[in-house]
KOLVEXSE-279361 format. One record per atom (N, C-alpha, C): residue number from 1; x, z, y. Coordinates in pm, 1 decimal, m for minus. Last residue first. Example, Ala and Ser with C-alpha at 12.3 -4.5 7.8 and 13.67 -1.06 7.14 Angstrom:
2
2	1285.0	708.0	m225.0
2	1367.0	714.0	m106.0
2	1290.0	787.0	3.0
1	1319.0	780.0	m569.0
1	1230.0	780.0	m450.0
1	1320.0	780.0	m330.0
end
This chain:
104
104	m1793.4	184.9	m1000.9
104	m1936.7	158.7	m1047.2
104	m2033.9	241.8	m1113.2
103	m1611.2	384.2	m729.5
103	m1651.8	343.3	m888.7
103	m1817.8	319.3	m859.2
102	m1539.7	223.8	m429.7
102	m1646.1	324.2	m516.5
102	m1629.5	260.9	m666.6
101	m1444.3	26.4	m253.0
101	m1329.6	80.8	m371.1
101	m1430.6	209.8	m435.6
100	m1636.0	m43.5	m67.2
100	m1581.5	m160.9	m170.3
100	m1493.8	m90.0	m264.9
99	m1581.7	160.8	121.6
99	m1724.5	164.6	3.3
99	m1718.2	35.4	m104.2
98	m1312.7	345.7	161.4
98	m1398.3	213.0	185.3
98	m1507.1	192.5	97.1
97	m1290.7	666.9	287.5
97	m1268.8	553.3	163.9
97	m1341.5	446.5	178.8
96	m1094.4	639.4	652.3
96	m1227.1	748.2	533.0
96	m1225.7	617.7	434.2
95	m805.4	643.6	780.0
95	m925.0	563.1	762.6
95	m1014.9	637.8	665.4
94	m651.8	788.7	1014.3
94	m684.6	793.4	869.5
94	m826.0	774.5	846.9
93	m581.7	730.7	1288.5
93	m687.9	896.8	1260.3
93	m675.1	903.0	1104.9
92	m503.8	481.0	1239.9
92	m413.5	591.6	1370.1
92	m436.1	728.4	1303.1
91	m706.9	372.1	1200.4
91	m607.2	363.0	1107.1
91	m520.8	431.9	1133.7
90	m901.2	386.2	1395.1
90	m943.4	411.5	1280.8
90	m789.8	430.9	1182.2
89	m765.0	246.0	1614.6
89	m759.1	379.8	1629.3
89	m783.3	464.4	1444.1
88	m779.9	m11.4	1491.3
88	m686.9	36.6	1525.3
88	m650.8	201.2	1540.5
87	m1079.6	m12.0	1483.7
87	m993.4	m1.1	1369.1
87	m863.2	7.5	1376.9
86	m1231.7	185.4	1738.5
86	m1166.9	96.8	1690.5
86	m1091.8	88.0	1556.5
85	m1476.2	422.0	1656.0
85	m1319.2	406.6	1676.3
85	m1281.6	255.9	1651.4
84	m1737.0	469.2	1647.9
84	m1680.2	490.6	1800.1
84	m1537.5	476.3	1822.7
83	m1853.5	440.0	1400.2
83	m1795.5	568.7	1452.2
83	m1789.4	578.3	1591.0
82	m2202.7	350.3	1374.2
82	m2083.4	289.4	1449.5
82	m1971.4	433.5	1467.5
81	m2346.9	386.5	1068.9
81	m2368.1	401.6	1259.1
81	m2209.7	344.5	1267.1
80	m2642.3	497.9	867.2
80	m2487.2	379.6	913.8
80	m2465.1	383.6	982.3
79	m2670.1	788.8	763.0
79	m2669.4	684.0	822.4
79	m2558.3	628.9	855.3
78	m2865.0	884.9	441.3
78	m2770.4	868.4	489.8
78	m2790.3	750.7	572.5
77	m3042.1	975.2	295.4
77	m3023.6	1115.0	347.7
77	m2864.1	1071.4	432.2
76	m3201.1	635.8	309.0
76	m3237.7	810.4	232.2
76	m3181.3	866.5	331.1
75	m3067.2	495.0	531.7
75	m3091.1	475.1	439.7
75	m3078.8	593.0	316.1
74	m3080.3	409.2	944.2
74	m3080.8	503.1	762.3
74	m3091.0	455.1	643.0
73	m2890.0	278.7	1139.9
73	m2973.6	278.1	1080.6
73	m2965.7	351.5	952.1
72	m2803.2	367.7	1527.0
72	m2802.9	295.2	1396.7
72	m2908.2	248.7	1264.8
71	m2821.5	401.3	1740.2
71	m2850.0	504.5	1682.2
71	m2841.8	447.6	1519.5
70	m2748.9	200.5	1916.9
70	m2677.2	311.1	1877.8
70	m2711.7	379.4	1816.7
69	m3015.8	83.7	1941.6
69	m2909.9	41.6	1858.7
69	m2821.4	133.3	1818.2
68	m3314.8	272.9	1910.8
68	m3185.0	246.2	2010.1
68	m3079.3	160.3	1916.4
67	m3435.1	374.3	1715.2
67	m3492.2	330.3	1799.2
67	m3407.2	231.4	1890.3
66	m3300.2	273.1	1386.6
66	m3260.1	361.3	1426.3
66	m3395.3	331.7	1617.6
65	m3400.9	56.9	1084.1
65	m3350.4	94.5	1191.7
65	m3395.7	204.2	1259.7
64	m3378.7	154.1	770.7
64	m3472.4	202.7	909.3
64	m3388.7	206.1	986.1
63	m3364.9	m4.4	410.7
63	m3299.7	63.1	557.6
63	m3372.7	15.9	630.3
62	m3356.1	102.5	78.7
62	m3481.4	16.3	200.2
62	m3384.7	116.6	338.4
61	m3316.4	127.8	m174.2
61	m3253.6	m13.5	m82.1
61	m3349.6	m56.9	33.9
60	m3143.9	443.5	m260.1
60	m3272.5	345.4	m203.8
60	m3214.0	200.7	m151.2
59	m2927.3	551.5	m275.3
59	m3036.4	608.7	m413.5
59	m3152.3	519.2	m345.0
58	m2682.2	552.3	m144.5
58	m2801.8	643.4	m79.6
58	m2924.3	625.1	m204.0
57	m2496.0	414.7	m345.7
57	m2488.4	561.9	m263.5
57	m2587.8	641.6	m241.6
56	m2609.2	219.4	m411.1
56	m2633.8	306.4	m494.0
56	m2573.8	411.9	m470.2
55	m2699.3	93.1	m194.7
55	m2786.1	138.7	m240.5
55	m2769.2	195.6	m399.2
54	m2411.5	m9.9	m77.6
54	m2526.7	129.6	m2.6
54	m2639.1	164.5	m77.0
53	m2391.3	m167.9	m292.2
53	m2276.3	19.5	m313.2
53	m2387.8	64.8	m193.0
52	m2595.0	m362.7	m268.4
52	m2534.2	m308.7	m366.0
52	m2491.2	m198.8	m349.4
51	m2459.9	m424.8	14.1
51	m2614.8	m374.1	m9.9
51	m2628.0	m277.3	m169.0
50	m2312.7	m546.4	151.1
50	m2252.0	m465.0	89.2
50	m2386.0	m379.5	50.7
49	m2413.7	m786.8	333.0
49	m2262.3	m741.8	229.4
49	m2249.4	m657.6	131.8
48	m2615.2	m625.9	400.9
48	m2663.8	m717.4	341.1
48	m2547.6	m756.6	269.6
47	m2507.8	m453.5	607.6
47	m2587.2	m405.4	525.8
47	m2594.9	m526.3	398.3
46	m2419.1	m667.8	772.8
46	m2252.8	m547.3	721.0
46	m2354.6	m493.1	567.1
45	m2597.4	m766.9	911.3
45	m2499.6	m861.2	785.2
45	m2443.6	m736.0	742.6
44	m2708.9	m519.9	1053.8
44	m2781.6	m582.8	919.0
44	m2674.0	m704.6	835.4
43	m2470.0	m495.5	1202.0
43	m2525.4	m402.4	1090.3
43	m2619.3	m417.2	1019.9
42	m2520.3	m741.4	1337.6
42	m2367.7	m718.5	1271.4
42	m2419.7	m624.5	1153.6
41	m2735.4	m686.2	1476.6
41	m2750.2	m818.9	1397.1
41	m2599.2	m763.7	1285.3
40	m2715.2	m512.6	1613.0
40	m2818.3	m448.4	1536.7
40	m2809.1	m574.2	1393.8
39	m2378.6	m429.3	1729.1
39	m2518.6	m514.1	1759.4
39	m2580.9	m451.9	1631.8
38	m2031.5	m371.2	1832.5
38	m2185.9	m382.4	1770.0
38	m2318.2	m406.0	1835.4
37	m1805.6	m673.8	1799.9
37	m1903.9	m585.0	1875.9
37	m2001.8	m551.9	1827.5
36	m1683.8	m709.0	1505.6
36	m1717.4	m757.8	1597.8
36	m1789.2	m607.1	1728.9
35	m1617.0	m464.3	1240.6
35	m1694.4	m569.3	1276.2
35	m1666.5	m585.3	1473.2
34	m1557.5	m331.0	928.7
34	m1509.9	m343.9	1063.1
34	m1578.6	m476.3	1107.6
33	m1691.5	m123.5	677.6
33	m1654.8	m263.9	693.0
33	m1595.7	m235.5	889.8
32	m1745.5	102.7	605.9
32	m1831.5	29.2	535.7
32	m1787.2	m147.6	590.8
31	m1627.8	388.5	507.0
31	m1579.8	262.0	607.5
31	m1680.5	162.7	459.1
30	m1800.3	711.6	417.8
30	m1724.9	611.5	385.4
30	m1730.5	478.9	476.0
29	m1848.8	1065.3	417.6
29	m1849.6	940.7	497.2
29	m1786.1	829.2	447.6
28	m1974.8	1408.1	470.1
28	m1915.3	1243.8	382.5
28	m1923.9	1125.2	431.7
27	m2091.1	1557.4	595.2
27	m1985.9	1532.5	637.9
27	m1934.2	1414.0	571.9
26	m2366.5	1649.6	549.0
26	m2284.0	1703.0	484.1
26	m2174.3	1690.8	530.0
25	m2510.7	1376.0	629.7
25	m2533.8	1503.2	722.0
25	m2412.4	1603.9	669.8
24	m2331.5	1081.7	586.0
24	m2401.8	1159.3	545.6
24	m2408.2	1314.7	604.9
23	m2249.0	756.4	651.3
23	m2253.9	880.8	681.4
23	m2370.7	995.2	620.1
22	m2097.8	466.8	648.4
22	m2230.5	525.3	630.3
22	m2156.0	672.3	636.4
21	m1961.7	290.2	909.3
21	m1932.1	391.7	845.5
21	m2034.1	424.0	804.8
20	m1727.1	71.2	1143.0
20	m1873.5	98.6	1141.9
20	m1872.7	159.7	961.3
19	m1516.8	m5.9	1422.4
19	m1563.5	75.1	1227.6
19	m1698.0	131.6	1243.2
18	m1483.3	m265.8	1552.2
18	m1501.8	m181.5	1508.7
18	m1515.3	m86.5	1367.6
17	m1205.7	m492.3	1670.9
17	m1279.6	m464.8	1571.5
17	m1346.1	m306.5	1568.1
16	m1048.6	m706.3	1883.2
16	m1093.3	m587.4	1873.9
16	m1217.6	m582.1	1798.2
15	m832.9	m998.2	1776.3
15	m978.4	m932.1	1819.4
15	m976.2	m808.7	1772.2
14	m457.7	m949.9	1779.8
14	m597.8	m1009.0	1736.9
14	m741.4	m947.1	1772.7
13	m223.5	m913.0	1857.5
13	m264.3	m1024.1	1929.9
13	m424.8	m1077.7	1837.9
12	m183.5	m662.3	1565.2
12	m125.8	m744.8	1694.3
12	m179.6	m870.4	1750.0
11	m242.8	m612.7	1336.7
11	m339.1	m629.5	1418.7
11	m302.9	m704.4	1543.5
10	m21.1	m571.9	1133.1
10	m72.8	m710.0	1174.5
10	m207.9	m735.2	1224.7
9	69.0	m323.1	1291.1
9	175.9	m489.4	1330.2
9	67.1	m596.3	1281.0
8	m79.6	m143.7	1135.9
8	m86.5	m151.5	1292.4
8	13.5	m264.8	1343.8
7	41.2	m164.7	905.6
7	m94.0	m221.2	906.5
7	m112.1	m250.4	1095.5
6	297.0	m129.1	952.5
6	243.4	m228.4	898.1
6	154.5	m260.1	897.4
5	197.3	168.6	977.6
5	286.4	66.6	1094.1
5	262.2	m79.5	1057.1
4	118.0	262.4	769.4
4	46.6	265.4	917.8
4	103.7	171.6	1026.0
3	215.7	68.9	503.6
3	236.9	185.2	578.2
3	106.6	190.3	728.5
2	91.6	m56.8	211.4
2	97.4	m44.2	353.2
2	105.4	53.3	453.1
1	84.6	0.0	m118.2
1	0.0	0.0	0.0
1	89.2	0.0	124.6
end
């Protein structure tokens, strides 16, 4: 694997990405992908990627948007939301487990 530095060299001269993260009230949390600016449209593709592992995390395949964009969207006892860190920063802080590396 890739040091922090390495990973932080081959961001260099490229688009600013977010982390966007399901979440759970408990504190658990897993990187559900990095994306573009958020929007309501990004977190329904990010959902629809990766629909499969959110729905066998959260035990449902039905997601509620949130009123506000920022507020994201649920699914059971868990929400998707935007951390607020760039993936740069994200990788700075120590990235949380990616939901593509969950056992089946």
């Amino acid at each position: 694997m890739a040091t922090v530095i390495e990973r932080l060299d081959r961001l260099r001269n490229r688009q600013t990405l977010y982390e966007l993260v399901v979440q759970h009230d408990d504190g658990r949390r897993l990187l559900v992908q990095y994306t573009g600016a958020p929007t309501r449209n990004r977190l329904l593709t990010a959902c629809r990627r990766w629909g499969a592992q959110l729905a066998r995390l959260t035990g449902t395949d039905t997601l509620t948007f949130g009123a506000r964009m920022a507020d994201g969207a649920v699914m059971g006892d868990w929400r998707i939301v935007w951390s607020g860190l760039t993936q740069r920063e994200a990788i700075c802080a120590g990235e949380p487990t990616f939901i593509g590396d969950m056992p089946e």
